[in-house]
MDTraj code that builds the backbone (N, CA, C; nanometers):
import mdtraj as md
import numpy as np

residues = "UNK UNK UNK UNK UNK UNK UNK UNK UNK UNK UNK UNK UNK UNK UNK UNK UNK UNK UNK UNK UNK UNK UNK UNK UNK UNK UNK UNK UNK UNK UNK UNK UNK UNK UNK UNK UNK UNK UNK UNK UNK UNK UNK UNK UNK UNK UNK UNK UNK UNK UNK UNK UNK UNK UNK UNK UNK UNK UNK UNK UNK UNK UNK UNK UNK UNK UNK UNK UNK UNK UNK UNK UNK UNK UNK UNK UNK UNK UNK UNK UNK UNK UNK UNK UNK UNK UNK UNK UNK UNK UNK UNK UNK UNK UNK UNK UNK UNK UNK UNK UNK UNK UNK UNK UNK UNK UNK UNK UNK UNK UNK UNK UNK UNK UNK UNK UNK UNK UNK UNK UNK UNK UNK UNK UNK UNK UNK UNK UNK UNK UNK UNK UNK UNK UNK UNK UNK UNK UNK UNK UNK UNK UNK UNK UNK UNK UNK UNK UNK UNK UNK UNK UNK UNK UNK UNK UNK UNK UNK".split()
xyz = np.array([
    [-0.1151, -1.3724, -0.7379],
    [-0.2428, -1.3065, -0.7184],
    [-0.2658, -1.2788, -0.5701],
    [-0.2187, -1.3743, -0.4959],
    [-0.2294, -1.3563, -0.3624],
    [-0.1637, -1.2579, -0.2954],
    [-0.0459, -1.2382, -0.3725],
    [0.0210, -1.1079, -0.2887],
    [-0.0087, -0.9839, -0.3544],
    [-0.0312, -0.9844, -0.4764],
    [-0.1365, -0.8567, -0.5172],
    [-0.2755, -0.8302, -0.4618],
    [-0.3523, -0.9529, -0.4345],
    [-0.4843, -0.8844, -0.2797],
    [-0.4038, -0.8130, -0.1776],
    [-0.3375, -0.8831, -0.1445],
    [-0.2758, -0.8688, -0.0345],
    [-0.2239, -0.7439, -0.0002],
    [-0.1328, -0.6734, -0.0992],
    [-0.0647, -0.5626, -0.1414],
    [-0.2162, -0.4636, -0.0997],
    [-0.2856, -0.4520, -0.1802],
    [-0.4093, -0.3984, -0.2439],
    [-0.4940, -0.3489, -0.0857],
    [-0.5028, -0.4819, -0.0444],
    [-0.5499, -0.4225, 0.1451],
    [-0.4889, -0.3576, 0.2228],
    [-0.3515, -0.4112, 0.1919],
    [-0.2341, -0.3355, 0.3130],
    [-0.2237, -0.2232, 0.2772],
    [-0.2053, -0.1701, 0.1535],
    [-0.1807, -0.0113, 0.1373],
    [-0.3327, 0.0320, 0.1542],
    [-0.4703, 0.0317, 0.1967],
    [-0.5515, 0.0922, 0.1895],
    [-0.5109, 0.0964, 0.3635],
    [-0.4584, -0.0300, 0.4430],
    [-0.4777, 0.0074, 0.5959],
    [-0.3692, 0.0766, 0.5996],
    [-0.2545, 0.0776, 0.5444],
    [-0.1448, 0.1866, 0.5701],
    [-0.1603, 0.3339, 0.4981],
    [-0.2405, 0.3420, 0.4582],
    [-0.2877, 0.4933, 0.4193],
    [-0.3603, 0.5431, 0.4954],
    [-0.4439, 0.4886, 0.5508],
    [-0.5206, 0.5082, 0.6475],
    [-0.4613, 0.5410, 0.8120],
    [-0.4009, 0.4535, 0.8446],
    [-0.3180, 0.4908, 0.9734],
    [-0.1750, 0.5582, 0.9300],
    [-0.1615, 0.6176, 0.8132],
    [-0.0649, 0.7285, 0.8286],
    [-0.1534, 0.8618, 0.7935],
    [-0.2466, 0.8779, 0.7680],
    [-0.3325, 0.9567, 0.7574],
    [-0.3575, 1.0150, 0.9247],
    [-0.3398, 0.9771, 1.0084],
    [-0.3914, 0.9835, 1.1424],
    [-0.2335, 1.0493, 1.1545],
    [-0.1614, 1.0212, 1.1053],
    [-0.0236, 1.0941, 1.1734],
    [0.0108, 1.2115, 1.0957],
    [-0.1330, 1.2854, 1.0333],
    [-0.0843, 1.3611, 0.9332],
    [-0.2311, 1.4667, 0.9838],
    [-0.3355, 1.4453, 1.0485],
    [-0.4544, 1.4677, 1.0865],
    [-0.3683, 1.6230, 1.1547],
    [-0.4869, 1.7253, 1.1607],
    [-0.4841, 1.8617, 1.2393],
    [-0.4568, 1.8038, 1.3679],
    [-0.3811, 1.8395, 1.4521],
    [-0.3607, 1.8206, 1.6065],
    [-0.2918, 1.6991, 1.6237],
    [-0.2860, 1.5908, 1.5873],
    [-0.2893, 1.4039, 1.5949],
    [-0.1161, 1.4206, 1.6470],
    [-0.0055, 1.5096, 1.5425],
    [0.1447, 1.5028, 1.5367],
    [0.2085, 1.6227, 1.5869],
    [0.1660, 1.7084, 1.6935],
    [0.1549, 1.8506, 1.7932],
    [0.2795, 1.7663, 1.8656],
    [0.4277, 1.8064, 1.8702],
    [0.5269, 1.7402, 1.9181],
    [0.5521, 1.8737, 2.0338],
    [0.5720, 1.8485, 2.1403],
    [0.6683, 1.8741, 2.2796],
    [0.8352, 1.8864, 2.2411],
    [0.8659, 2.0021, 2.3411],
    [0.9951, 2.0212, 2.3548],
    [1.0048, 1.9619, 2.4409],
    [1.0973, 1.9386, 2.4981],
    [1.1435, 1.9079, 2.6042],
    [1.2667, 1.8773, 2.6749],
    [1.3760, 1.9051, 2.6997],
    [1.5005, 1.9053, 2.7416],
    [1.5794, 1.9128, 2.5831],
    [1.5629, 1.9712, 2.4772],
    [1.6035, 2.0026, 2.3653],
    [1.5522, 1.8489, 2.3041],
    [1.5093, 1.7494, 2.3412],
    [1.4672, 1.6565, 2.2273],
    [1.2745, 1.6904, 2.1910],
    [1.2839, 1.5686, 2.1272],
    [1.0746, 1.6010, 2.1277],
    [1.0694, 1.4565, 2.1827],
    [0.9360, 1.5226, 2.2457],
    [0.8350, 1.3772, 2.2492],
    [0.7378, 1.4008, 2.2351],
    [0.6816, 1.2919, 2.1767],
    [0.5152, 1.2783, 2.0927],
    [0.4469, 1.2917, 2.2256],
    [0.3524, 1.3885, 2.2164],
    [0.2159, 1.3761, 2.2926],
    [0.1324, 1.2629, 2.2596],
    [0.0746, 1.2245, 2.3652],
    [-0.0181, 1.1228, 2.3531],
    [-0.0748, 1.0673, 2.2714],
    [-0.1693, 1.1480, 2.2072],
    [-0.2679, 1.1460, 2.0918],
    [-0.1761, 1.1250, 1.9781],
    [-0.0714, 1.1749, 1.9502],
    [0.0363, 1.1795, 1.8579],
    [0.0900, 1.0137, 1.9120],
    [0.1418, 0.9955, 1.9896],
    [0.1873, 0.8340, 1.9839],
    [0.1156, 0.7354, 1.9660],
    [-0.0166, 0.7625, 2.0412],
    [-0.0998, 0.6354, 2.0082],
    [-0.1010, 0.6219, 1.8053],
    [-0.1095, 0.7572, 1.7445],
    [-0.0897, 0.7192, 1.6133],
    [0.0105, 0.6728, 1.5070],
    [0.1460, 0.7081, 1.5601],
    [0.2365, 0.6411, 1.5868],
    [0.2804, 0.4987, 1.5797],
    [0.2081, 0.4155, 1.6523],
    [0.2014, 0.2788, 1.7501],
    [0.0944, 0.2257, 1.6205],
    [-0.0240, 0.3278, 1.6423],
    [-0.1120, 0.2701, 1.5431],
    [-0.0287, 0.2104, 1.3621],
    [-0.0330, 0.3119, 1.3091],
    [0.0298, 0.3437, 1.1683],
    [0.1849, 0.2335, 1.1633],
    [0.2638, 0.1779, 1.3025],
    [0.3650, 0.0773, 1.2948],
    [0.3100, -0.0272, 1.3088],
    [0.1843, -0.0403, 1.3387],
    [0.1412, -0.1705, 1.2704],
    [0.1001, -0.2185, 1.1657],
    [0.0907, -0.1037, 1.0843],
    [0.0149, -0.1458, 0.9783],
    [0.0998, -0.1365, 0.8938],
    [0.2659, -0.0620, 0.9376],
    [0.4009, -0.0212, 0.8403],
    [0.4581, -0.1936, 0.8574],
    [0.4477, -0.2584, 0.9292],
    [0.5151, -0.3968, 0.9627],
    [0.4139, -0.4650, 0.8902],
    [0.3117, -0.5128, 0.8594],
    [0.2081, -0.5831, 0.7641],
    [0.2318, -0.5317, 0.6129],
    [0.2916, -0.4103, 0.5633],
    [0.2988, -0.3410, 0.4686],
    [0.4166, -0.3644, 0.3883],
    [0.4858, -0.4025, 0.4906],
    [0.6466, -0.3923, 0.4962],
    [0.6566, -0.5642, 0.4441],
    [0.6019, -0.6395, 0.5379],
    [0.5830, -0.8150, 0.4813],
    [0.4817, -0.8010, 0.3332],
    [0.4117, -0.7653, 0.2978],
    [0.2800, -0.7556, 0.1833],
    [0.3708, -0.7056, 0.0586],
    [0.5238, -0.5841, 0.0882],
    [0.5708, -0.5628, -0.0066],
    [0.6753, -0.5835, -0.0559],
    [0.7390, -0.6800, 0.0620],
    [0.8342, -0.7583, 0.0353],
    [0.7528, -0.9128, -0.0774],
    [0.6743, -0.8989, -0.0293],
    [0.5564, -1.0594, -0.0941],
    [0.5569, -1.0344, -0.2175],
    [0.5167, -0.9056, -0.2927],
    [0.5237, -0.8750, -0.4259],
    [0.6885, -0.8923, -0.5193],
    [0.7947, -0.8291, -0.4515],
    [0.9088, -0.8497, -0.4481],
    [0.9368, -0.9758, -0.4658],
    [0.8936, -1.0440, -0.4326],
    [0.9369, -1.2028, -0.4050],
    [0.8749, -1.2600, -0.5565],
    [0.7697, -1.2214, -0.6459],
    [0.6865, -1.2412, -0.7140],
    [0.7436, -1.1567, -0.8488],
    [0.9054, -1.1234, -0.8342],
    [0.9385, -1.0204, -0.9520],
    [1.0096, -1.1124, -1.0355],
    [1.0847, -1.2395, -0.9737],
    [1.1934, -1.3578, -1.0397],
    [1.0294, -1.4001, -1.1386],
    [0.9732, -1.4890, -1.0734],
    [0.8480, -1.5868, -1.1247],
    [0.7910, -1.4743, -1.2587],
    [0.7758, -1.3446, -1.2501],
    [0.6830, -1.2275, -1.3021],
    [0.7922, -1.2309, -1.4515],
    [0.8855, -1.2121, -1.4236],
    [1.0345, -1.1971, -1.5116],
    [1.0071, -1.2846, -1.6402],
    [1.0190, -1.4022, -1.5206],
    [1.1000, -1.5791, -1.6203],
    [0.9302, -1.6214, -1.6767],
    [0.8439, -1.5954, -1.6321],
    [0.7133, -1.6541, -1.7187],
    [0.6079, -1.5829, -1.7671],
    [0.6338, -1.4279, -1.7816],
    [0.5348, -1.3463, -1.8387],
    [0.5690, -1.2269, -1.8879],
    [0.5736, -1.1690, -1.9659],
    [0.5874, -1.0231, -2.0256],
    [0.6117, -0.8881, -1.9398],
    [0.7017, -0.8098, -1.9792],
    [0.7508, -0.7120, -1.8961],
    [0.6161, -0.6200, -1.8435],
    [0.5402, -0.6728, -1.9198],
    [0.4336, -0.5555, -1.8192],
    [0.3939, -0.5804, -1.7394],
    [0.3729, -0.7643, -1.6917],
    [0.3657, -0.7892, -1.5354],
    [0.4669, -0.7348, -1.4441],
    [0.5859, -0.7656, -1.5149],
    [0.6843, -0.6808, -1.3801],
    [0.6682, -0.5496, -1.3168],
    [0.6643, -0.4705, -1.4424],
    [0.6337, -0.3351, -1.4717],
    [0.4807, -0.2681, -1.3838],
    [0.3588, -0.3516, -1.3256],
    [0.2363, -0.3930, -1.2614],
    [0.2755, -0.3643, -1.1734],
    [0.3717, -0.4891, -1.1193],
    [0.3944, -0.5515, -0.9786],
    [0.4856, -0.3968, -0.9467],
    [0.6054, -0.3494, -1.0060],
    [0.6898, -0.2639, -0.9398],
    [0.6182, -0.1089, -0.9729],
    [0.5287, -0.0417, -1.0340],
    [0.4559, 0.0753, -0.9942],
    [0.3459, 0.0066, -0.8434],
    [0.3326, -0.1158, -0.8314],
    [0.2569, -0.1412, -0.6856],
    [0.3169, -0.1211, -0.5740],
    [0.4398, -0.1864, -0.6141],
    [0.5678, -0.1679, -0.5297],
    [0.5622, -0.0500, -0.4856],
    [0.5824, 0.0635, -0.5578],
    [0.6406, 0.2355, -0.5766],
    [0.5224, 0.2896, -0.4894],
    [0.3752, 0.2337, -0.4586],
    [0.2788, 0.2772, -0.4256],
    [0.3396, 0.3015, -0.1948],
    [0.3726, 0.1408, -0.2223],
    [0.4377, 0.1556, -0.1003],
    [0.5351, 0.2444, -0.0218],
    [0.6376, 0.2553, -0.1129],
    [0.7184, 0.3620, -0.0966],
    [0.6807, 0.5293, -0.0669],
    [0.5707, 0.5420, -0.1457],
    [0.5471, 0.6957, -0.1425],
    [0.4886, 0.7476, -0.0485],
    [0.3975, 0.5967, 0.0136],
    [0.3326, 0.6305, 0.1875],
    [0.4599, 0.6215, 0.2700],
    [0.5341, 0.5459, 0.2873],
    [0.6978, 0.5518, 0.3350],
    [0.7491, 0.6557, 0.3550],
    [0.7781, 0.7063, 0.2489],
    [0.8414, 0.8195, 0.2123],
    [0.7617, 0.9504, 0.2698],
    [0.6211, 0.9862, 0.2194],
    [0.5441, 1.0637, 0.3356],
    [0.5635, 1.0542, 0.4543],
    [0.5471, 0.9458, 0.5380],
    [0.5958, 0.9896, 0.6470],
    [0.6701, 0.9792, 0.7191],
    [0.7948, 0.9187, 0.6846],
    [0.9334, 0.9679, 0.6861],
    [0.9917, 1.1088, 0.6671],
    [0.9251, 1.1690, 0.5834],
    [0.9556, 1.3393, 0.5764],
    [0.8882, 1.3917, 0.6649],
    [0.7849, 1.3616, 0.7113],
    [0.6560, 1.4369, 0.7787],
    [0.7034, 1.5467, 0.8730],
    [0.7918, 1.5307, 0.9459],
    [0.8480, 1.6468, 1.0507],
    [0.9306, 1.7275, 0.9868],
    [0.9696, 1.7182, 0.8900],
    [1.0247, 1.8878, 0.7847],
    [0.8891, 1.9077, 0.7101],
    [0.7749, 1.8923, 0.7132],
    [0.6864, 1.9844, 0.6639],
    [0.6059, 2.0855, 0.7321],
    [0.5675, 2.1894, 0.6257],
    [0.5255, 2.2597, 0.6918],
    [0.3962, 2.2320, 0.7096],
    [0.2782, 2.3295, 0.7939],
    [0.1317, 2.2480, 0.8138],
    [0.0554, 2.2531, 0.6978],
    [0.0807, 2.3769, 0.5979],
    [0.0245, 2.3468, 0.4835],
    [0.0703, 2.1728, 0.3846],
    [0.1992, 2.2009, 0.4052],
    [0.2488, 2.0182, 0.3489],
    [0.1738, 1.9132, 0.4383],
    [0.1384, 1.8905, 0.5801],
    [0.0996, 1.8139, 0.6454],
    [-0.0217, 1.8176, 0.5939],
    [-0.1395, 1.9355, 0.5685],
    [-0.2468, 1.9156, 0.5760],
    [-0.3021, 1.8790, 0.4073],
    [-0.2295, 1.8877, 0.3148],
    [-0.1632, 1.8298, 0.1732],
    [-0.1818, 1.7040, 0.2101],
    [-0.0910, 1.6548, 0.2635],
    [-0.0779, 1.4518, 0.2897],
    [-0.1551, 1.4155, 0.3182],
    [-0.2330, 1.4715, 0.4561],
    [-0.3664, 1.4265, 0.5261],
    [-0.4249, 1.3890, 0.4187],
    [-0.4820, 1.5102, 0.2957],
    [-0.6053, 1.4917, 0.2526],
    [-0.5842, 1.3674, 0.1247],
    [-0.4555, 1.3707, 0.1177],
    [-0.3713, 1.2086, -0.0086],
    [-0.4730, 1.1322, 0.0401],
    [-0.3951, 1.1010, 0.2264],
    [-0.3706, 0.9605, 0.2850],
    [-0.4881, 0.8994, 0.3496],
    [-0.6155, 1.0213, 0.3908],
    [-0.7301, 0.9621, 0.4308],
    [-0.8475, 0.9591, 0.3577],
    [-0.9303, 0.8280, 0.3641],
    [-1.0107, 0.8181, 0.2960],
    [-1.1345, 0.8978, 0.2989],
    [-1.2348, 0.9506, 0.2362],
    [-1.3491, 1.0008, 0.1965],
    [-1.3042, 1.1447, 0.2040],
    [-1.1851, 1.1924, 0.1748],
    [-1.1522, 1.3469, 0.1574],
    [-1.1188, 1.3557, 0.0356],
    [-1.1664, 1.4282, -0.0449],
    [-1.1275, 1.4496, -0.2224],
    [-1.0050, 1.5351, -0.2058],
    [-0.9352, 1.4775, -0.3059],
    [-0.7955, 1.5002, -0.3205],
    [-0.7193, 1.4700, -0.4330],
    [-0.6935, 1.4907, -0.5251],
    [-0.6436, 1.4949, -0.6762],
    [-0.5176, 1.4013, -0.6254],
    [-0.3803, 1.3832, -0.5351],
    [-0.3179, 1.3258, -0.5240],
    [-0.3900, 1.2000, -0.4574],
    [-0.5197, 1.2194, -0.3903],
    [-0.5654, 1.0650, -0.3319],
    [-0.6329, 1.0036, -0.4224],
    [-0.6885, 1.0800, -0.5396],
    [-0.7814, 0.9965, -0.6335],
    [-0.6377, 0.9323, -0.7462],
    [-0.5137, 1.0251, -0.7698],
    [-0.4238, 0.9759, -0.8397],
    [-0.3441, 0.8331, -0.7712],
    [-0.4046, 0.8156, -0.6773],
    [-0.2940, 0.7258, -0.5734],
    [-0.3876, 0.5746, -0.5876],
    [-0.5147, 0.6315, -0.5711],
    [-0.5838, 0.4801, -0.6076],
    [-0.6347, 0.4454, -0.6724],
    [-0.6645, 0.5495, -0.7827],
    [-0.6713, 0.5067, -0.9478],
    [-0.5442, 0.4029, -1.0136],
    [-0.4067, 0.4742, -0.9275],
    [-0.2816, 0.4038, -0.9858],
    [-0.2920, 0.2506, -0.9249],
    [-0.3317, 0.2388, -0.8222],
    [-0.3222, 0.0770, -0.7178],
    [-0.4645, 0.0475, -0.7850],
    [-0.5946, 0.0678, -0.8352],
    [-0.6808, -0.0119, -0.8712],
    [-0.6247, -0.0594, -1.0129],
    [-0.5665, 0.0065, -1.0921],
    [-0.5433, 0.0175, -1.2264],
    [-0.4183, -0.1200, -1.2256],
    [-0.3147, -0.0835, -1.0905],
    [-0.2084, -0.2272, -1.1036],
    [-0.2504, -0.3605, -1.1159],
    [-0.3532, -0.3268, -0.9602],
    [-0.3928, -0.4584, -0.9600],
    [-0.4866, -0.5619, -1.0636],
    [-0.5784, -0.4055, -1.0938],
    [-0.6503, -0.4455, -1.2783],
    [-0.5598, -0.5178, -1.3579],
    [-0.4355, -0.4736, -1.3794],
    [-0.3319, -0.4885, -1.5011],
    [-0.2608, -0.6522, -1.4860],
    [-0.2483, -0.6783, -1.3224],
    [-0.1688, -0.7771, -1.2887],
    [-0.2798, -0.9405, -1.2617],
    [-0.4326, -0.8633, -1.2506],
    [-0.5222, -0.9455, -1.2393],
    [-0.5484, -0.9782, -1.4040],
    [-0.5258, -0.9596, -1.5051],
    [-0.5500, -0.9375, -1.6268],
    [-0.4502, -1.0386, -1.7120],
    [-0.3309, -0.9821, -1.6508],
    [-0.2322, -1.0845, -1.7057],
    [-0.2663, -1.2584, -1.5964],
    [-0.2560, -1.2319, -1.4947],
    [-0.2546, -1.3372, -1.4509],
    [-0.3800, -1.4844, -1.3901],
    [-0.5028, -1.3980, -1.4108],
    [-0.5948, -1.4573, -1.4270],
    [-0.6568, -1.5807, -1.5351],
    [-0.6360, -1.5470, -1.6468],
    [-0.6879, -1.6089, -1.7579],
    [-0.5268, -1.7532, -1.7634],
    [-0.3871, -1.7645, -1.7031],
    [-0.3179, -1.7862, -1.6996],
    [-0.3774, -1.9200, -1.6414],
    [-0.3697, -1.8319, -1.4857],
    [-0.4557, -1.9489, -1.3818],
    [-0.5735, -2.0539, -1.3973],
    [-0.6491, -1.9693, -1.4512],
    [-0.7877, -2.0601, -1.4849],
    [-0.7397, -2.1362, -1.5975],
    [-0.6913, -2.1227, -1.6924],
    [-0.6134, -2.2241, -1.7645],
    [-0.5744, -2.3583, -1.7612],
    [-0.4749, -2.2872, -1.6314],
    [-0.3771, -2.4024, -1.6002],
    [-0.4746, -2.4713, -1.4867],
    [-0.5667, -2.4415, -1.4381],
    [-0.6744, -2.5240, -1.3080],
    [-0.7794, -2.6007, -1.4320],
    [-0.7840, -2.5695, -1.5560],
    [-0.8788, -2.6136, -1.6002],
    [-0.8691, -2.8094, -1.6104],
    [-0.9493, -2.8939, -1.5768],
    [-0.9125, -3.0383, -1.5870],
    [-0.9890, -3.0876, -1.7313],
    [-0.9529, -3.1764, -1.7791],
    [-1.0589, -3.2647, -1.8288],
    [-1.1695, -3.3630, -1.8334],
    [-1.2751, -3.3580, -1.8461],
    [-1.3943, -3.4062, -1.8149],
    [-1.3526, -3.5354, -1.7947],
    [-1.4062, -3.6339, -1.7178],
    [-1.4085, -3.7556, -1.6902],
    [-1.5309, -3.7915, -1.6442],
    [-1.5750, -3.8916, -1.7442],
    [-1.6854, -3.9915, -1.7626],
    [-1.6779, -4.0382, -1.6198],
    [-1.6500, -4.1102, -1.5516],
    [-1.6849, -4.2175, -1.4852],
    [-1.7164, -4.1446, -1.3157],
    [-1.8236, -4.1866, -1.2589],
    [-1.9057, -4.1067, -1.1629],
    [-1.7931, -4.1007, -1.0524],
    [-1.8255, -3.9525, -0.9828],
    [-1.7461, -3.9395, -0.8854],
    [-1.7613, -4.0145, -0.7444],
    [-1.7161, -4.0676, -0.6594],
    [-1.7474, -4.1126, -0.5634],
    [-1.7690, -4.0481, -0.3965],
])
top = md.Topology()
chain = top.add_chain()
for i, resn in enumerate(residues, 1):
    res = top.add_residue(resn, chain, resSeq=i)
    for name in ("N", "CA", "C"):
        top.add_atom(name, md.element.get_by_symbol(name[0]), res)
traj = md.Trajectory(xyz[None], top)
């Protein structure tokens, strides 16, 4: 459960700071002796969005780690939870990893995925899918937990 919160925050801050590397103006790259370099405004987002790819990167390895335990003591649809959460990670990855072969219509496409309070049929599909995992994985594994925490009453006063 812990690495499904966990998961659940990190991809809202890594959508968010790759959203900034996807913003009108933010990724405006320089020539310069035939290589590029990021303008300013473009690196600071950059710098920004690799911090939140290194927290993202530990949060989805954490779920990963949670696929043996998911396997050997619960029904394939926990796995099945945990690895479309997984896939959630990847596809911000994968965005912007491509980001410099798109064109600005594709850039300005991602933007409106990856940042929040912009309506967007791929951004409402993106966190309908991550509220719905974590629904699915809180579902199976909740009623599990409280279960197994539940004690038996004992008479004699606590001290």
């Amino acid at each position: 459960m812990i690495a499904t919160y966990d998961a659940g925050q990190s991809l809202g801050d890594l959508r968010h700071a790759a959203a900034n590397l996807f913003a009108p103006g933010s990724a405006q790259r320089d020539l310069q002796d035939g290589a590029e370099a990021l303008t300013s405004e473009a690196a600071k987002a950059y710098r920004y969005y690799e911090t939140f790819r290194e927290t993202a990167s530990l949060a989805r390895r954490s779920l990963a780690a949670c696929l043996p335990s998911a396997k050997a003591l619960f029904d394939a649809d926990l796995e099945q939870a945990i690895g479309e959460l997984m896939k959630q990670f990847d596809i911000v990855f994968g965005d912007v990893g491509w980001r410099a072969e798109l064109s600005p219509d594709e850039r300005q496409a991602k933007w409106k995925k990856l940042t929040p309070g912009v309506p967007s049929e791929d951004r409402n599909k993106m966190d309908a899918t991550i509220a719905a995992q974590v629904a699915r994985i809180e579902g199976i594994c909740l009623p599990q937990l409280r279960a197994a925490g539940r004690k038996p009453c004992d008479d004699r006063p606590s001290v």
